[in-house]
Backbone as ProteinMPNN parsed JSONL, in Angstrom:
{"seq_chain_A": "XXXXXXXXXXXXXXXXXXXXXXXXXXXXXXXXXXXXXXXXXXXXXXXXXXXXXXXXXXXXXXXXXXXX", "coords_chain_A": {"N_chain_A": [[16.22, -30.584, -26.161], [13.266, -29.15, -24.95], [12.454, -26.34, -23.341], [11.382, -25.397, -20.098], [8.016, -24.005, -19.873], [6.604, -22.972, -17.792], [5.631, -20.807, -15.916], [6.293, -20.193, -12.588], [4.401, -19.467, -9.715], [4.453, -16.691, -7.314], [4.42, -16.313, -3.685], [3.598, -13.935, -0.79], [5.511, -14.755, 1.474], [5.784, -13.939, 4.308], [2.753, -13.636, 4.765], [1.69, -15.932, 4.095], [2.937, -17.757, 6.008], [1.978, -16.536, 8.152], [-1.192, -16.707, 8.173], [-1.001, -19.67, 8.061], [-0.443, -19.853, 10.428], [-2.268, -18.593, 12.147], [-4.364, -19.601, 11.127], [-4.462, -22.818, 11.708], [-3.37, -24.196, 9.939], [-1.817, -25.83, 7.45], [1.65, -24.572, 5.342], [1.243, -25.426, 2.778], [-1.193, -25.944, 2.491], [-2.716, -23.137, 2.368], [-1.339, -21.988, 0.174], [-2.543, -23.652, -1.668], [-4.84, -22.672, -1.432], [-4.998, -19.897, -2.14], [-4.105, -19.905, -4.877], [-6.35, -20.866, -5.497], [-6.8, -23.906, -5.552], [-8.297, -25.215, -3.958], [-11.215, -25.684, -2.579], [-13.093, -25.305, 0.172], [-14.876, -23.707, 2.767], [-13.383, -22.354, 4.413], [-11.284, -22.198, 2.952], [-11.859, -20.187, 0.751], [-12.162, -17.819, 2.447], [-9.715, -17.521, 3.871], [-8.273, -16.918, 1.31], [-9.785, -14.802, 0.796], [-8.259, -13.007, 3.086], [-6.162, -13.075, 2.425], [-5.771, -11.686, 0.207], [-6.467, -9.142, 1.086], [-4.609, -8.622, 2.926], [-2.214, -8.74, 1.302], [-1.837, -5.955, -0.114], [-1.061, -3.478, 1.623], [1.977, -4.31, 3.168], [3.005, -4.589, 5.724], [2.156, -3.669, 7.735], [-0.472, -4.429, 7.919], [0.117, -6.482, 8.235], [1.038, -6.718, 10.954], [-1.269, -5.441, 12.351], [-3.089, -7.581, 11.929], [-1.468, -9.75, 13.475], [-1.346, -8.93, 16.069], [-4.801, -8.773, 16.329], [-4.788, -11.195, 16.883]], "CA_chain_A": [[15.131, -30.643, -25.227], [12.434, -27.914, -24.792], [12.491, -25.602, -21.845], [9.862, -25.366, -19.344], [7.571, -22.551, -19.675], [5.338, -22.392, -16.947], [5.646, -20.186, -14.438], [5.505, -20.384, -11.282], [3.83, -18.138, -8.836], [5.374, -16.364, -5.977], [3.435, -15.476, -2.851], [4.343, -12.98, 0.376], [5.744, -15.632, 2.544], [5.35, -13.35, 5.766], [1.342, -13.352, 5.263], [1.465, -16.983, 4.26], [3.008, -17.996, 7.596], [1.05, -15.852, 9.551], [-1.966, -17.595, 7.748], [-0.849, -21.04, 8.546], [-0.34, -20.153, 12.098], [-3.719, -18.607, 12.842], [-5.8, -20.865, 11.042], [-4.106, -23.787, 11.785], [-3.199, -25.175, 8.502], [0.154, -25.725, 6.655], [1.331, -23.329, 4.588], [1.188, -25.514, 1.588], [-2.824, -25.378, 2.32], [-2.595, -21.792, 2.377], [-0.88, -21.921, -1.065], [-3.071, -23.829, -2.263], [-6.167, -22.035, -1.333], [-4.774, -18.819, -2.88], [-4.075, -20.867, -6.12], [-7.773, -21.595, -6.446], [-7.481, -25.306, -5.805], [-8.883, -26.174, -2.664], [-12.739, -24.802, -2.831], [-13.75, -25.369, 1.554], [-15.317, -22.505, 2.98], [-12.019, -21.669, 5.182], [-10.222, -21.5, 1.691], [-12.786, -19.108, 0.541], [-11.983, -16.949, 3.816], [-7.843, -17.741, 3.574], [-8.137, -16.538, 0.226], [-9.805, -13.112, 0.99], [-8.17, -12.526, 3.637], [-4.434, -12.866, 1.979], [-5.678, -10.444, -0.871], [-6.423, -7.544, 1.988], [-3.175, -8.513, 3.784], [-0.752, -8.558, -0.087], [-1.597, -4.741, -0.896], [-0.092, -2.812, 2.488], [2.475, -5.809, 3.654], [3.799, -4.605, 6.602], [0.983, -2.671, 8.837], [-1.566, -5.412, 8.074], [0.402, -8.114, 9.061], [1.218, -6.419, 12.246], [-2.872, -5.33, 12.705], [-3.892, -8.965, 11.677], [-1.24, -10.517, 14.663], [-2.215, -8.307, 17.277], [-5.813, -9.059, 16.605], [-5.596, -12.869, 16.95]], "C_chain_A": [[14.514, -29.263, -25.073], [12.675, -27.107, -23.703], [11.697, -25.62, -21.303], [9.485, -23.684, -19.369], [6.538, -22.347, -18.987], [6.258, -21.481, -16.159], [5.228, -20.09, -13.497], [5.345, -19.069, -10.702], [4.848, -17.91, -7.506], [4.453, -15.674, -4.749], [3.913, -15.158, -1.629], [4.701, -13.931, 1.167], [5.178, -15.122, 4.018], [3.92, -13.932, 5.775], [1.089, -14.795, 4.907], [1.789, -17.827, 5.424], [2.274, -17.709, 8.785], [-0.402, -16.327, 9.326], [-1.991, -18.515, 8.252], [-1.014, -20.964, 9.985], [-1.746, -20.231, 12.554], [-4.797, -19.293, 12.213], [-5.336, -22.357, 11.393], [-3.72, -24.571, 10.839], [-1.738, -25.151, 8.247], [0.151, -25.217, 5.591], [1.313, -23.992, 3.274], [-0.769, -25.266, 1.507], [-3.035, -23.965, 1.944], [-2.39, -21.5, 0.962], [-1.773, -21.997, -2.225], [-4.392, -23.287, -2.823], [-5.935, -20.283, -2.21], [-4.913, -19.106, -4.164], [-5.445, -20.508, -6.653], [-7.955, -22.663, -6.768], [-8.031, -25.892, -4.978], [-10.542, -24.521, -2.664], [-13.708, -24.506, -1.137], [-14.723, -23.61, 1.579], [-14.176, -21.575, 3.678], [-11.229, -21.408, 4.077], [-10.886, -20.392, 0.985], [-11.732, -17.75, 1.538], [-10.285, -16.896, 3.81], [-7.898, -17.055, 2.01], [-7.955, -14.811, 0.212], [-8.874, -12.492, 1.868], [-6.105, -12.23, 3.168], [-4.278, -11.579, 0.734], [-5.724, -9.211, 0.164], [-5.039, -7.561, 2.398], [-2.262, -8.321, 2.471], [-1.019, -6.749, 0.034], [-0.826, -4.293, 0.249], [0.398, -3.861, 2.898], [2.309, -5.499, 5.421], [2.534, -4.253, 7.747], [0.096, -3.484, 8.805], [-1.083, -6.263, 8.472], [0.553, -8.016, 10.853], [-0.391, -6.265, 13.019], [-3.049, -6.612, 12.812], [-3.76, -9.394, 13.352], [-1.624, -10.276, 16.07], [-4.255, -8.469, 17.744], [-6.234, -10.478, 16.854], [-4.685, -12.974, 18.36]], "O_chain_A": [[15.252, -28.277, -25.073], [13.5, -27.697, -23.006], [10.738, -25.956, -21.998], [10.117, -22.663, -19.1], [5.595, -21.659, -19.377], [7.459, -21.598, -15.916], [4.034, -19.92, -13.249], [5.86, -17.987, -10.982], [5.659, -18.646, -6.943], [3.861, -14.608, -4.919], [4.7, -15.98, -1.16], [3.761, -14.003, 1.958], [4.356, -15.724, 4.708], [3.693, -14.719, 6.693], [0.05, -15.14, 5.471], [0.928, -18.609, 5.828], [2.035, -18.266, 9.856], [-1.01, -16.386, 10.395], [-2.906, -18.653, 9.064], [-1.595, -21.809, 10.666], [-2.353, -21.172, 13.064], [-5.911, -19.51, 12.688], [-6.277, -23.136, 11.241], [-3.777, -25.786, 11.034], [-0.804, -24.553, 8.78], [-0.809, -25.186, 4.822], [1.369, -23.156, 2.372], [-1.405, -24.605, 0.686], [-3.725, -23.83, 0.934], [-3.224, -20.761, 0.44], [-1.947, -21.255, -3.191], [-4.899, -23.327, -3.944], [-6.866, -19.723, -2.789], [-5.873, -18.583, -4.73], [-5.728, -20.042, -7.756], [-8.708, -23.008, -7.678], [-8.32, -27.082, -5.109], [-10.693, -23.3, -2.713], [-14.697, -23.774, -1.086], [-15.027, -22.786, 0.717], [-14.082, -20.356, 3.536], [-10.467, -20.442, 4.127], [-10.073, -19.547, 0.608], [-10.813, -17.036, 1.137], [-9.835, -15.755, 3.7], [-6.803, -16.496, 1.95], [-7.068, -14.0, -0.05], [-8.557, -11.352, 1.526], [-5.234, -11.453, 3.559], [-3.325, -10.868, 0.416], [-4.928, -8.294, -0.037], [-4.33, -6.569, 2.228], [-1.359, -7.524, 2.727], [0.043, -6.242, 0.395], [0.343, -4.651, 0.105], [-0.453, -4.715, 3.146], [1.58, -6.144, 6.175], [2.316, -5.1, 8.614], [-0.479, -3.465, 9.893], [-1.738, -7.03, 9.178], [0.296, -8.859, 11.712], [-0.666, -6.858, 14.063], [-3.207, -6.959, 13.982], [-4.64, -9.479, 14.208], [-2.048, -11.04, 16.936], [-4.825, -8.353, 18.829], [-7.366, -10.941, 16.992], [-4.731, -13.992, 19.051]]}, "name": "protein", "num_of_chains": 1, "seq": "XXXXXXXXXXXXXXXXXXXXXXXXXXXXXXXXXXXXXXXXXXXXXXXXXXXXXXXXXXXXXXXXXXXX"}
């Protein structure tokens, strides 16, 4: 039998939780919207806003929570 060769992706859990919370969604939405399979305008916006929050983890997630 073959092996599987996809790979899967791995994404910051922290900033995906903290996602789900303040937009209201579940974090597989969240997932998905990073992905690039859900096209809304809030996945647009969930998208960008998980690329600013991945580069510094820690100090943006703390900025983000304090601002919502």
């Amino acid at each position: 039998m073959d092996k599987n060769t996809q790979k899967r992706l791995s994404f910051n859990t922290q900033i995906v939780k903290v996602l789900s919370t303040s937009y209201d969604v579940s974090e597989y939405f969240v997932r998905e919207c990073i992905k690039g399979n859900k096209t809304s305008l809030r996945a647009e916006v969930i998208r960008k806003k998980y690329n600013e929050l991945n580069n510094p983890t820690v100090e943006k997630i703390n900025e983000f929570i304090k601002k919502q």
